[in-house]
C-alpha positions as a printed NumPy array, in Angstrom:
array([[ -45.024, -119.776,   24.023],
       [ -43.693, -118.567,   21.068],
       [ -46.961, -119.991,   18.624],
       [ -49.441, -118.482,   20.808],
       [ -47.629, -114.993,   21.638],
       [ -45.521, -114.385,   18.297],
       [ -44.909, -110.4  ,   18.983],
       [ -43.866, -110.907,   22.373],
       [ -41.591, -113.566,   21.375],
       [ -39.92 , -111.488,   18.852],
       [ -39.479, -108.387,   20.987],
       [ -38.186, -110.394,   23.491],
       [ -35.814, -112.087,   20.341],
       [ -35.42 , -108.832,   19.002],
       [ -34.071, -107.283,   22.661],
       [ -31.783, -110.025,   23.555],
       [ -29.905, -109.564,   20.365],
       [ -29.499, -106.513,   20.767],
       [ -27.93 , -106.837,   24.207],
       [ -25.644, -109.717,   22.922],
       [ -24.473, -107.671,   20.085],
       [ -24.065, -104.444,   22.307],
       [ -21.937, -106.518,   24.598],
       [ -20.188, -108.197,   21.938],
       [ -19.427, -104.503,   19.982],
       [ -18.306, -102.833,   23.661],
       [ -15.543, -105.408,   24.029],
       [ -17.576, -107.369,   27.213],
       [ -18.138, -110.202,   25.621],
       [ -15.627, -111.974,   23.197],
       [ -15.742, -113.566,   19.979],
       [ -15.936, -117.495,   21.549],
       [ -18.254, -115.998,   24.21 ],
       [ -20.53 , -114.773,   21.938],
       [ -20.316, -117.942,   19.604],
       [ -21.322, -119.994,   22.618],
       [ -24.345, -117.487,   22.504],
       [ -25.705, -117.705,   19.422],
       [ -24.507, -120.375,   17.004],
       [ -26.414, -123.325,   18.52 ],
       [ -29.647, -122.193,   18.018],
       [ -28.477, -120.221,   14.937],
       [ -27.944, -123.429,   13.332],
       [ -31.501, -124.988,   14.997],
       [ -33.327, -122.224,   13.304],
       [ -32.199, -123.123,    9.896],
       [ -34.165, -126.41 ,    9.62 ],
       [ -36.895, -125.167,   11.549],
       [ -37.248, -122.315,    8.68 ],
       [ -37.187, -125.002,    6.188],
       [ -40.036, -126.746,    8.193],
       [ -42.573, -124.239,    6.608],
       [ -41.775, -125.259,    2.731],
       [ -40.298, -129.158,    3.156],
       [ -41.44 , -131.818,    5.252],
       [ -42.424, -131.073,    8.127],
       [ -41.555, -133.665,   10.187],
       [ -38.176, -134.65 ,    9.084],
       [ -37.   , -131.302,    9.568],
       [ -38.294, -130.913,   13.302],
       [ -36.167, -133.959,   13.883],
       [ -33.204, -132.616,   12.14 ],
       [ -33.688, -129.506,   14.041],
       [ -33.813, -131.518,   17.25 ],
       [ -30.629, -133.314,   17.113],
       [ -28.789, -130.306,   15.817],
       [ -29.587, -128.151,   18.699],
       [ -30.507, -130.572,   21.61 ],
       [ -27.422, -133.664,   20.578],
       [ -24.584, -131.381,   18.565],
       [ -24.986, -128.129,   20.749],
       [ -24.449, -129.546,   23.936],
       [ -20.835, -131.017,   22.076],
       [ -20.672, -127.494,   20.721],
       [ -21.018, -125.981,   24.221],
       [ -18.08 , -128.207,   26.059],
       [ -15.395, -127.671,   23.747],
       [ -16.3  , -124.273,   24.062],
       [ -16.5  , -124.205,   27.931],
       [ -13.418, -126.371,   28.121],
       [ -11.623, -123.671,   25.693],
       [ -12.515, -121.007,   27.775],
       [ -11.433, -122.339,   31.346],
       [  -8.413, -123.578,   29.94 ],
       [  -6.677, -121.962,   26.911],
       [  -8.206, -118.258,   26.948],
       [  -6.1  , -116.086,   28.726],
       [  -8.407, -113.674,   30.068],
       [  -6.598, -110.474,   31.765],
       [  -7.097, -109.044,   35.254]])
């Protein structure tokens, strides 16, 4: 979606940022929370950027096993840290 309708894609980019952020600044959302959010594909992007001026193909595939293979490690620790060692008031 995001080759064939690139302004939609970024307003829609553009708008959940600013939600997470918002969220994040207001105190509804906390620092691991919002970590879980964004780092993942923050780190995806990077070789995905690169894509454009290296090669092409080795960088998809980098891109690939960072987001698809290391996120979903990334996202239960996380998980795991936040149903058992965040103390989250009531």
């Amino acid at each position: 979606m995001y080759k064939s309708k690139q302004r939609a894609a970024s307003v829609i980019t553009l708008i959940s940022g600013i939600i997470l952020v918002y969220a994040f600044i207001k105190g509804d959302m906390n620092l691991v929370q919002f970590a879980v959010a964004v780092l993942p594909a923050s780190l995806a992007t990077i070789p995905l950027y690169l894509s454009l001026f290296t090669q092409k193909d080795k960088m998809f595939d980098i891109a690939d096993v960072l987001y698809h293979q290391i996120a979903m490690l990334f996202f239960l620790i996380f998980i795991f840290y936040i149903l058992f060692f965040h103390y989250i008031p009531v």
